[in-house]
C-alpha positions in Angstrom: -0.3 11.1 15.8 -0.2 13.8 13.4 3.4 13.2 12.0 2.9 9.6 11.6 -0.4 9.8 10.6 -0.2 12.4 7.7 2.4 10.0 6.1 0.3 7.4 6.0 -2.6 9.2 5.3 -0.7 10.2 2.3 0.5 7.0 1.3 -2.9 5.3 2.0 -4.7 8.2 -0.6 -1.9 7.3 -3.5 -2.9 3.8 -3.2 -6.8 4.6 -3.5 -7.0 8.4 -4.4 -7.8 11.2 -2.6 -11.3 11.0 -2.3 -12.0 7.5 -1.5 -8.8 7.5 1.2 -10.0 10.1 3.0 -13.7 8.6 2.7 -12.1 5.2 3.5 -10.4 7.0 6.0 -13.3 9.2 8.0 -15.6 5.5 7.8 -13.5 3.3 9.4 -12.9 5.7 11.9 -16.5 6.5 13.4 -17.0 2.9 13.3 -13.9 2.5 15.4 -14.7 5.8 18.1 -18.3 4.3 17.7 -17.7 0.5 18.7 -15.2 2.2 21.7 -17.9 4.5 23.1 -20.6 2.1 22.7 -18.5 -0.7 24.7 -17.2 2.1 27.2 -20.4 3.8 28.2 -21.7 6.8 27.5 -19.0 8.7 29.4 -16.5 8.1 27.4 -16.5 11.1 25.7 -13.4 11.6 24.3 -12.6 11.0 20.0 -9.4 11.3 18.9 -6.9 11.1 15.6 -5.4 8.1 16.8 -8.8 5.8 15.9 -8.1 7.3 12.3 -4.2 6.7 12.2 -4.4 2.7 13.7 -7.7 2.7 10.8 -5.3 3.6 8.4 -3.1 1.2 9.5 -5.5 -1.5 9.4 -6.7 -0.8 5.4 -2.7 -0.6 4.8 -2.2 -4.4 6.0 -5.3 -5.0 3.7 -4.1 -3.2 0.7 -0.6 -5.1 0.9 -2.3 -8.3 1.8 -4.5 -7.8 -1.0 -1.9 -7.4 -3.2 0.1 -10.6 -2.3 -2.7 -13.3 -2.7 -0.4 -15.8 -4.3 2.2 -16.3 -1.4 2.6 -18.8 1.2 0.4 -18.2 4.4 3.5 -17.3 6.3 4.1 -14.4 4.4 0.2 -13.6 4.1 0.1 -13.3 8.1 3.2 -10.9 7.8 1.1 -7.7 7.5 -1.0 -8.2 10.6 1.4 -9.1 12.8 3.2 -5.7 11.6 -0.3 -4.6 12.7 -0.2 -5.9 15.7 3.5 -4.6 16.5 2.6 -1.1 16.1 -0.7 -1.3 17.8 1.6 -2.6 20.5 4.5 0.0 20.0 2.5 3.4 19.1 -1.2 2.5 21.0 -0.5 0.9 24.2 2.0 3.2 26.0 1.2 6.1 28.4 -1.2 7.0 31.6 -4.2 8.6 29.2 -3.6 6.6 26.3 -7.2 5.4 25.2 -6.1 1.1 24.0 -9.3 0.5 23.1 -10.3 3.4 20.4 -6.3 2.2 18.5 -7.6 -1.5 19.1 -11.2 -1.1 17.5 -9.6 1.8 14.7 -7.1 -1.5 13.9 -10.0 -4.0 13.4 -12.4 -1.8 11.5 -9.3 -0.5 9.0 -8.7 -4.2 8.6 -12.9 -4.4 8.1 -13.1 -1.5 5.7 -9.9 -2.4 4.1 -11.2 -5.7 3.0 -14.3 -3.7 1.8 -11.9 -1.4 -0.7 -9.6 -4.4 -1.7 -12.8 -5.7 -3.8 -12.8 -5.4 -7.2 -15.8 -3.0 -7.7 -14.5 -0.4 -5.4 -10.3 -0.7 -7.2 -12.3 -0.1 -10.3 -14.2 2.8 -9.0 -10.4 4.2 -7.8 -10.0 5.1 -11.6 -12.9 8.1 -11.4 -12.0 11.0 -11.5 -16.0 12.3 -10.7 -16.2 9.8 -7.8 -12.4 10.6 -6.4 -13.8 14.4 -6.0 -17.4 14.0 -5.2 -16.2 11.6 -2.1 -13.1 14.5 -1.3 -15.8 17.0 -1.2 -18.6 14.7 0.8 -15.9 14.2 3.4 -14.7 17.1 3.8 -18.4 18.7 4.4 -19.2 15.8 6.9 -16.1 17.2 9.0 -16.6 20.6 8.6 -20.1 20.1 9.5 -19.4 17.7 12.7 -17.6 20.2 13.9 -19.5 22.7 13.7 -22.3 20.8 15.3 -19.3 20.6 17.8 -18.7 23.7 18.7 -21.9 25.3 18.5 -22.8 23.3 21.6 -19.2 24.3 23.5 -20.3 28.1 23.1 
């Protein structure tokens, strides 16, 4: 997860910036752990990278479908069933692997995707006071989730 997922991570923030990648990024991946535990029950406790690497994934096929608007709807179906083949590939296999948290990180990268693709947020890509005020929201909300984390394992 975290080989794969740091490179696109990193290709994801040079398409949108820093700020609003990882922003992008952290979103669309509570809503994905979110709609999993919600649909599980509440014990389902376990939250993972993967939800953020398959949401990645999902504002990726966006970004690229977004970018080819004027081609045939063969081509325009290309990305998500790319999607699909790596959900299928890199989220399905193995005894603990958790399909449902790579399935619903897929759908709402492909939700929050959309969102981004709009053309108030790729004119909002260009500032520079926005790229770090979202870098620095984001990485508070983390640092402070888990702190909330672990001050309740100790």
């Amino acid at each position: 997860n975290c080989f794969i997922g740091g490179f696109l991570i990193h290709f994801f923030c040079r398409l949108t910036g820093s700020g609003l990648g990882i922003a992008a990024i952290l979103t669309a991946a509570v809503l994905g752990n979110t709609i999993n535990v919600y649909l599980r029950g509440e014990g389902h406790l376990f939250i993972g990278f993967s939800t953020a690497v398959f949401a990645t994934i999902g504002m990726l096929i966006m970004a690229r479908r977004h970018k080819n608007r004027k081609v045939s709807r063969y081509h325009m179906l290309l990305p998500f069933m790319a999607g699909a083949a790596l959900l299928a590939m890199l989220g399905s296999s193995g005894e603990r692997t958790d399909l449902g948290a790579h399935l619903f990180g897929l759908l709402s990268g492909l939700f929050i995707g959309r969102l981004i693709t709009t053309e108030i947020f790729i004119k909002l890509r260009n500032s520079a006071a926005l790229q770090l005020f979202l870098f620095l929201l984001t990485g508070f909300i983390i640092y402070f989730s888990w702190s909330m984390a672990l001050s309740r394992v100790y």
